[in-house]
C-alpha positions as CSV (number, residue, x, y, z in Angstrom):
1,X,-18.6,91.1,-28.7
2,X,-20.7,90.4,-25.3
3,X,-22.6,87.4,-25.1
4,X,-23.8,88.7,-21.2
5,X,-27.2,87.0,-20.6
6,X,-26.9,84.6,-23.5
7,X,-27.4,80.7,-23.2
8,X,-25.3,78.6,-25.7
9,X,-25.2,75.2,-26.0
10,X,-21.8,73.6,-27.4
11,X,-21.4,70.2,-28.3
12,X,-18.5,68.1,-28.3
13,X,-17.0,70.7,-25.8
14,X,-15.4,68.3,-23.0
15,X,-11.6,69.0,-25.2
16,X,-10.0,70.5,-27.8
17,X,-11.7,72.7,-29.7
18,X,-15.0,72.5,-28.6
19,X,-13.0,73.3,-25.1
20,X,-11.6,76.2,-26.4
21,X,-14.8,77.8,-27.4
22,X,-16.4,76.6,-23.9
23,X,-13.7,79.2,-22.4
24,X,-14.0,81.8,-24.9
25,X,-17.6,82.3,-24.5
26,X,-17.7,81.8,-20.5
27,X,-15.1,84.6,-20.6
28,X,-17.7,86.7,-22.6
29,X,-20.4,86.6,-20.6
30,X,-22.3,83.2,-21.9
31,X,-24.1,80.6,-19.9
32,X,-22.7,77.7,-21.8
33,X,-24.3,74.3,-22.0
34,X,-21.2,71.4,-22.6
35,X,-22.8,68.7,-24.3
36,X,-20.6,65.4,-24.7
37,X,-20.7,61.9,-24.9
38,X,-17.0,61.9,-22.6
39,X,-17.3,61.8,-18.8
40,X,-14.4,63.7,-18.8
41,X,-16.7,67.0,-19.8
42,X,-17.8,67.1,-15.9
43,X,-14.4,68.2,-15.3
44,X,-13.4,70.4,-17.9
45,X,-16.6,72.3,-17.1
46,X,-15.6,72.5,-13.6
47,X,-12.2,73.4,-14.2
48,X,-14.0,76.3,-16.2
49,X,-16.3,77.3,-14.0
50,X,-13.2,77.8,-11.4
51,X,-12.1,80.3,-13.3
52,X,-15.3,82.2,-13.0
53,X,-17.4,80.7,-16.0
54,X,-21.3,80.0,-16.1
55,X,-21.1,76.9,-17.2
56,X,-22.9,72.8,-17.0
57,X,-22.2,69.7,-18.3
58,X,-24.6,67.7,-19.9
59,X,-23.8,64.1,-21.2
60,X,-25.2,63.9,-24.6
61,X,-25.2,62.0,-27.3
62,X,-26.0,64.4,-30.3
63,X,-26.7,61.2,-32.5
64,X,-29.7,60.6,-30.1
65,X,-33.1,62.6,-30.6
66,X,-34.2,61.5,-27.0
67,X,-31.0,62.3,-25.3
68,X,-30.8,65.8,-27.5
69,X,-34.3,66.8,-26.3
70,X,-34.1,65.8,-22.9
71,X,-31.5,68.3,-22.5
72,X,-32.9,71.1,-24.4
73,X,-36.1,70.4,-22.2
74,X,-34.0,70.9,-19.2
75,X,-32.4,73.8,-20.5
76,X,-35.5,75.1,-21.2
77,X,-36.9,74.5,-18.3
78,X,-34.0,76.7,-16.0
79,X,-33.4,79.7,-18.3
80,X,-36.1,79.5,-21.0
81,X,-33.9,80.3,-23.7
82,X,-31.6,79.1,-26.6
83,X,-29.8,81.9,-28.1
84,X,-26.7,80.1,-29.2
85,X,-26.1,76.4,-30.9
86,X,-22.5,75.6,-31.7
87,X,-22.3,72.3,-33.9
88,X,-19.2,71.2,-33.0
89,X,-19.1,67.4,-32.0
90,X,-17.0,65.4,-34.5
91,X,-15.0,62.3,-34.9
92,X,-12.5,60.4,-37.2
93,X,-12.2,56.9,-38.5
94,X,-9.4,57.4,-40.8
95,X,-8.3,55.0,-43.3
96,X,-8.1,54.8,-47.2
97,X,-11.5,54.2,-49.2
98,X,-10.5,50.8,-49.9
99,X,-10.4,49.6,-46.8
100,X,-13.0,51.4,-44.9
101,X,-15.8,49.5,-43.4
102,X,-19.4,50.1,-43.6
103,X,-19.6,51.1,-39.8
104,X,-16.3,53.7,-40.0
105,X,-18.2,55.2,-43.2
106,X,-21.8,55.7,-40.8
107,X,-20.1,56.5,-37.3
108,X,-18.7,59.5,-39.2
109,X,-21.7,60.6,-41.0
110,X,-23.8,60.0,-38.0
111,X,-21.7,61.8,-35.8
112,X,-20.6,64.6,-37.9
113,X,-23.7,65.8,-40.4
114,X,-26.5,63.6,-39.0
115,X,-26.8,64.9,-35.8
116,X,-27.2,68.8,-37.1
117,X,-31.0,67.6,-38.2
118,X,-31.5,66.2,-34.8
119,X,-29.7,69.1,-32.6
120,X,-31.0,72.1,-35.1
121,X,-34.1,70.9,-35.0
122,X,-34.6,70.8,-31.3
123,X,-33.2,74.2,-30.6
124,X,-34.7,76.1,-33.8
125,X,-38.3,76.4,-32.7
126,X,-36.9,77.9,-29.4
127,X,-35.4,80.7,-31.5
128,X,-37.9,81.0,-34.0
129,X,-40.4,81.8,-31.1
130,X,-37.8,84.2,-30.1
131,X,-37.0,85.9,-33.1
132,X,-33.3,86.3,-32.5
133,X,-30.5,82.7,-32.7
134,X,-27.1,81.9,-33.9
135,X,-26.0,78.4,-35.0
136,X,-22.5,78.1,-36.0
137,X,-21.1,74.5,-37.2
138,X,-17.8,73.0,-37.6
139,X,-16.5,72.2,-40.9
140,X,-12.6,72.0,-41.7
141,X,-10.1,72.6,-44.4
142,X,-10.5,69.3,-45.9
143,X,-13.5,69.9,-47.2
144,X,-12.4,72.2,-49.5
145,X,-8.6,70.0,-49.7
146,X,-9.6,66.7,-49.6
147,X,-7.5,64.3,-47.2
148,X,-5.9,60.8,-47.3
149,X,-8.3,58.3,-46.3
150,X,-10.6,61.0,-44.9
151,X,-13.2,60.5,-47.9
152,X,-16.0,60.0,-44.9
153,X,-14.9,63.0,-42.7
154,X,-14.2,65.4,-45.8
155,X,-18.0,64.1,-47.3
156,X,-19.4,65.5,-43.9
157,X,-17.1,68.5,-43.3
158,X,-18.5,69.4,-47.2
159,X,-22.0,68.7,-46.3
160,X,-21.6,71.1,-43.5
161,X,-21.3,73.8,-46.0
162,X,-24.2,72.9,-47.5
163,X,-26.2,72.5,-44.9
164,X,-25.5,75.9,-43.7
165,X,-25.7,77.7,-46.8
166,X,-29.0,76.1,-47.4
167,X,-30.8,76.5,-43.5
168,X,-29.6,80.0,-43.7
169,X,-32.2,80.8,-46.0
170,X,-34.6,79.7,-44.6
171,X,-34.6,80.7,-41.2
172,X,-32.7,84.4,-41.5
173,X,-36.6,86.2,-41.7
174,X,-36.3,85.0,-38.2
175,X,-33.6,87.1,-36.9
176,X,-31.5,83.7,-36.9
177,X,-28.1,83.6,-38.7
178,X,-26.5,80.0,-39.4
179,X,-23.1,80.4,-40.4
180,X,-19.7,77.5,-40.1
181,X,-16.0,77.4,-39.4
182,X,-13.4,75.5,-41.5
183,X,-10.6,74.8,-38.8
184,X,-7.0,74.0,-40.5
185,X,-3.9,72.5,-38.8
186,X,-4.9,73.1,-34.8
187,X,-3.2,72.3,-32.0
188,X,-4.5,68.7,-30.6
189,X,-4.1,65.4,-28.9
190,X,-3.3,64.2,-32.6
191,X,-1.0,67.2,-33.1
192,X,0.8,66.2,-30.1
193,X,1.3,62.5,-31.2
194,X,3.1,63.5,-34.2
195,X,6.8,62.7,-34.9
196,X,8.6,66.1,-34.5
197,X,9.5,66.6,-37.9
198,X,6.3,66.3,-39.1
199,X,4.7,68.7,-36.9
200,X,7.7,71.2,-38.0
201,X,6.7,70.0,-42.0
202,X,3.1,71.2,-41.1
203,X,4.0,74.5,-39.4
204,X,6.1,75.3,-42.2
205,X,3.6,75.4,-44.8
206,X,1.4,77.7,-42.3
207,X,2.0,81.9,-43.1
208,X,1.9,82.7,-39.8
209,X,4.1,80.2,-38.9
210,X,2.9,78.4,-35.9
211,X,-0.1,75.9,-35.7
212,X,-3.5,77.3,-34.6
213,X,-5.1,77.3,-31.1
214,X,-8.4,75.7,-29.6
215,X,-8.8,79.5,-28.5
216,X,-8.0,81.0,-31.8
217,X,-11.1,78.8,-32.9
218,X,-13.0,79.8,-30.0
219,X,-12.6,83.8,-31.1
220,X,-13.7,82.6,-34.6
221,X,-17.1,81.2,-33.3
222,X,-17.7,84.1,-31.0
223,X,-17.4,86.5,-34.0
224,X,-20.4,84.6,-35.8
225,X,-22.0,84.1,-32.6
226,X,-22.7,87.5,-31.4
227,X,-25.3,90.2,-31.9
228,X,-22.4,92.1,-33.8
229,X,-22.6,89.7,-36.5
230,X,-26.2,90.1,-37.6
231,X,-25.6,91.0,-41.2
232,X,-23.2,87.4,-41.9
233,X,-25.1,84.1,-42.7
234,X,-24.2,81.9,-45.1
235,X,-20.4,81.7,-44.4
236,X,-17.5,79.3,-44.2
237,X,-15.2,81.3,-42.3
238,X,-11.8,79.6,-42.9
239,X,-9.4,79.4,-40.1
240,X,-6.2,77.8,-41.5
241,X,-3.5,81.0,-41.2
242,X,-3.4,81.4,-44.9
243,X,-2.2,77.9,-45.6
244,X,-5.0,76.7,-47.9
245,X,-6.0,80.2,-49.6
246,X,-10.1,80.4,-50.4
């Protein structure tokens, strides 16, 4: 699974996941395109690119249609082509329905599902006109097993589904497949926070007994980005090590 001569554009990859699949598709052959709102991305692409990765950061806010297709224009502009989109950008603003604001309810549905109308629909004409595009988008496990106090993350990470089961339709005459990934328990900055015993509790409940990598993720996307996988749109490819059975 090559992606030589292929530009992707991955947002939300400056860490963690979104990281992970940076490096996985720079190691197979991908020009990649780091979009993120964190200054940090300028060095985690040049950390990459050390390694021998074709890769660029762009700061972008994927909430903002300018900022989206100013980037695309640019991108555009130096290859003259989009073959890849990877959806990935996300946040949390955890806490129990109760008690949630207004503005943690929004932030998360504006970051997380909102901004796939404005990034899929500044790349999709691109591949349309080219007859040939992957978009893969992150869900997670929780949209399937719910979460404490996630009832605005798990609403997008659901929606996502949709979304993707819906725009495959629709654009798969096209030579375009739109497909999503449902991360589980994955190796994070929030992982690393926890108390030891809980991390262990976590793990535990995992059949292949240890928590997933950013990488392991990274494999995941490349699998539904490649030429290979030509005859799979629709999907929710979950990615939790057998601990919440589909």
């Amino acid at each position: 699974m090559r992606l030589d001569g292929q530009v992707a554009i991955i947002t939300g990859g400056a860490r963690g996941i979104g990281e992970g699949v940076c490096k996985v598709f720079c190691a197979a052959g991908a020009t990649v395109a780091m979009w993120d709102v964190l200054g940090e991305g300028e060095k985690t692409a040049e950390k990459i690119a050390a390694t021998g990765g074709n890769i660029f950061f762009q700061r972008v806010d994927v909430t903002s249609k300018l900022q989206v297709q100013e980037a695309v224009d640019k991108i555009m502009a130096t290859y003259g082509r989009i073959d890849i989109l990877i959806n990935n950008a996300g946040i949390i603003r955890d806490r129990s329905f109760l008690k949630m604001s207004e503005t943690e309810w929004h932030t998360v549905m504006d970051v997380n599902l909102n901004s796939l109308f404005v990034t899929t629909k500044a790349v999709l004409p691109y591949m349309k006109e080219a007859g040939y595009g992957r978009i893969v988008s992150a869900s997670s496990v929780n949209a399937m097993a719910g979460a404490f106090g996630q009832t605005n993350y798990a609403a997008t990470k659901a929606a996502i589904q949709g979304f993707t089961r819906s725009l495959c339709k629709e654009v798969g005459r096209y030579g375009i497949t739109v497909n999503c990934v449902a991360p589980g328990f994955i190796k994070s900055d929030m992982s690393d926070s926890m108390p030891p015993e809980v991390l262990e509790a976590g793990i535990r409940m995992i059949p292949t007994g240890r928590i997933g990598t950013a990488e392991d993720m990274g494999y995941c996307y490349l699998f539904l980005a490649s030429k290979e996988a030509a005859f799979v749109n629709g999907i929710t490819l979950h990615a939790n090590g057998g601990a919440y059975p589909i």
